[in-house]
TORVO-937585 format. One record per residue (C-alpha): residue in one letter; x, y, z. Coordinates in steps of 0.5 Angstrom, whole numbers, plus 500, padded with zeros to 3 digits. Each point is the difference from the previous one (the first is absolute). Last residue first. Layout:
BEGIN
aXYZ;...
This chain:
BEGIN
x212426301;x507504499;x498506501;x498506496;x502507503;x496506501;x503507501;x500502492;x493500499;x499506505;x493502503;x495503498;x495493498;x502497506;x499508505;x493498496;x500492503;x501503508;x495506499;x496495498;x501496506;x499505504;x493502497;x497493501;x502499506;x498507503;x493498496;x499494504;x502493501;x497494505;x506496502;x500493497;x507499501;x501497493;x497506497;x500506504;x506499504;x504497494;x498505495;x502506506;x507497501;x501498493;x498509498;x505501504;x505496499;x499501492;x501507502;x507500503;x503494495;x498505494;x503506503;x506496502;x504499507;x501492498;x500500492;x494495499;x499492500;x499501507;x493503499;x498494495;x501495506;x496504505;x493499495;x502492499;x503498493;x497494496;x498505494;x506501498;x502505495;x507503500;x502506504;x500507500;x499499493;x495508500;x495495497;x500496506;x500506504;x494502497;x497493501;x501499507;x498508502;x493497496;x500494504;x500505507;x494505496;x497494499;x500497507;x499507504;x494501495;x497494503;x501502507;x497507498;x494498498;x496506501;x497499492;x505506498;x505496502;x498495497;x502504493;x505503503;x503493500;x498497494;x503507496;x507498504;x500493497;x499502494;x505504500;x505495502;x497496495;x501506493;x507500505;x501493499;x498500492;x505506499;x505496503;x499494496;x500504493;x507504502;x502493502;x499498493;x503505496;x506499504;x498492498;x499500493;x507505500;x504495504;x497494496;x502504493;x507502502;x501492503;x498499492;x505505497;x506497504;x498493499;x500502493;x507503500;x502494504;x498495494;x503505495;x507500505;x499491500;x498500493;x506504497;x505497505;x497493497;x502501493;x507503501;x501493504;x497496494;x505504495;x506499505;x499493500;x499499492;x506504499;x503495506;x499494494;x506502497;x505499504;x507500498;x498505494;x497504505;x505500505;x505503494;x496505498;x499501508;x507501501;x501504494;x495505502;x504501508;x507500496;x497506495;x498503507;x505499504;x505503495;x495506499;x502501507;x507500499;x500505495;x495505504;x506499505;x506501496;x496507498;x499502506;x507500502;x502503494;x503497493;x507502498;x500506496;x504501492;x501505496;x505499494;x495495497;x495506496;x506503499;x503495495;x507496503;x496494499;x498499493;x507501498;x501494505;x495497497;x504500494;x506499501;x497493504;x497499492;x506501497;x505496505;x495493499;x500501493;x507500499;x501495505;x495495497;x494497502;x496502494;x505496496;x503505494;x496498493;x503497496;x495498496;x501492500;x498502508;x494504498;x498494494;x500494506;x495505505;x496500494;x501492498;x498499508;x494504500;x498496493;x501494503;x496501506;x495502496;x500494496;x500495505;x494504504;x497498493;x501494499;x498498508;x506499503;x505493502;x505502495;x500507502;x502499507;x506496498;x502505494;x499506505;x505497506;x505499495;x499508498;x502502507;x505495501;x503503494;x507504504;x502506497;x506503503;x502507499;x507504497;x498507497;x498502493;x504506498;x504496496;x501494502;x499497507;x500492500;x493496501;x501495506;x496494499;x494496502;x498494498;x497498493;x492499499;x499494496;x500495507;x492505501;x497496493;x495504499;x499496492;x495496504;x495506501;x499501493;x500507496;x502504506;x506496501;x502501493;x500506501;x504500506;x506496497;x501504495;x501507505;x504495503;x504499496;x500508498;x502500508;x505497498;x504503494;x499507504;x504497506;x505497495;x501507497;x500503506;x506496502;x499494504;x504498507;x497493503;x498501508;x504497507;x497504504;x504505505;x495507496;x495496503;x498507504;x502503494;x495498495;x495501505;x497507496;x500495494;x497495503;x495505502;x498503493;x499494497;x495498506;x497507499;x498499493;x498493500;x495501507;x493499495;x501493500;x501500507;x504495504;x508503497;x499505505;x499498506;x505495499;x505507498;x497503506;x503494505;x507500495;x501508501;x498499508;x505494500;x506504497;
């Protein structure tokens, strides 16, 4: 009975609702079957409901002539005939008649209009829609409905299905709880768009960092082959100093370019990195022990440090052995060189 009641307030609140107020008090006619209410015959009913049909137009006439104390209580109408026993109680109606009074003309009108259809239908004598007979019809009909072919079959939802289920269940709910965060707090919109924002320079920014440090890498291959050409154009030049000495018989000069010219051919082969602080024996240690290069740098020191800096006159043998030493350099393996820390 408190859920009947619960519905018919919820009702009774719309202007719009009139019918289906009427409709649930007739169908809540038997949970307040224990009340004390006034017994009138359909004669009487139809009587009443003709006064208040009056008493609506002259309601949507003037706002204070809805006066809601004029609606009569409710009452148990007795079943004659074919009509069947109900009760009709006109909270519904009195409820109209005071929100009218304080309404626009012309939601008053509306109103009135409504609540006079809704008047004639039951002076009508139509059955309450709620009623058993209907109610017994329409649940003979569904079941009719029912027993068709297309419903005589019937499979249980698999695994899978449960699972899909309750996946789009998470997802709904994941939706609706940012629906809901967004209405609490609308600033994070704004938070989200500047995050958004700021990803998207930061990655352009890394793409152009990226494309950059591509471009240096090129410039700089491009110009190590450029640095390593020049080095070999002075290495040779070196050795074409040296031959030309020594075909003026001078050979200890010859001994000391083609010494530099062994330098800088291993300079340009990257054997090490350029300093010109180093002594003759340090840049022999900079190479691989037991290698061709470390072999032939050697021995072409020990004759540049006997002709040169021990001052000892040098001959043609000298010169010859030292350009053997520098052409087994040029021959020889780029691979069997190391770079050292220096």
């Amino acid at each position: 009975m408190a859920l009947c009641f619960r519905l018919r307030v919820q009702a009774r609140g719309r202007l719009a609702g009139l019918a289906i107020a009427g409709a649930l008090t007739l169908s809540c006619a038997r949970a307040w079957g224990a009340e004390e209410l006034r017994e009138v015959s359909q004669a009487e009913f139809r009587a009443e409901v003709g006064k208040m049909e009056a008493l609506a137009a002259t309601c949507k006439a003037a706002a204070k002539a809805c006066d809601s104390k004029a609606v009569g209580d409710a009452e148990r109408v007795k079943a004659e005939g074919s009509a069947p026993e109900f009760v009709m109680r006109w909270e519904w109606l009195r409820t109209t008649m005071d929100t009218a009074a304080k309404a626009k003309p012309e939601d008053r009108a509306k109103a009135m209009d409504e609540a006079t259809g809704h008047l004639q239908e039951l002076a009508g004598g139509s059955a309450p829609t709620g009623s058993d007979a209907e109610f017994a019809k329409a649940k003979a009909e569904a079941a009719q409905v029912l027993a068709g072919a297309e419903f005589g079959k019937t499979e249980q939802p698999s695994w899978w299905d449960r699972q899909v289920a309750k996946f789009w269940t998470a997802v709904a709910l994941i939706f609706t709880g940012i629906g809901a965060l967004g209405e609490a707090t609308p600033w994070m919109g704004t938070v989200l768009e500047v995050v958004f924002y700021l990803g998207a320079a930061v990655g352009l920014l890394l793409l152009v960092q990226r494309a950059l440090a591509r471009q240096r890498l090129a410039i700089s291959l491009a110009n190590g082959g450029t640095a390593a050409s020049a080095w070999d154009k002075e290495a040779a030049d070196w050795a074409a100093l040296a031959d030309s000495c020594a075909a003026q018989q001078e050979w200890r000069e010859a001994v000391h370019c083609l010494y530099w010219a062994t330098i800088v051919r291993l300079e340009a082969r990257r054997a090490w990195r350029h300093n010109p602080t180093r002594t003759p024996r340090e840049y022999v240690r900079l190479l691989k022990p037991g290698s061709p290069q470390r072999g032939a740098l050697g021995g072409l020191t020990q004759i540049f440090e006997r002709v040169w800096y021990g001052l000892r006159e040098a001959s043609d043998e000298d010169y010859l052995q030292a350009r053997r030493l520098f052409e087994g350099l040029s021959e020889g393996q780029e691979g069997t060189a190391t770079v050292a820390n220096a």
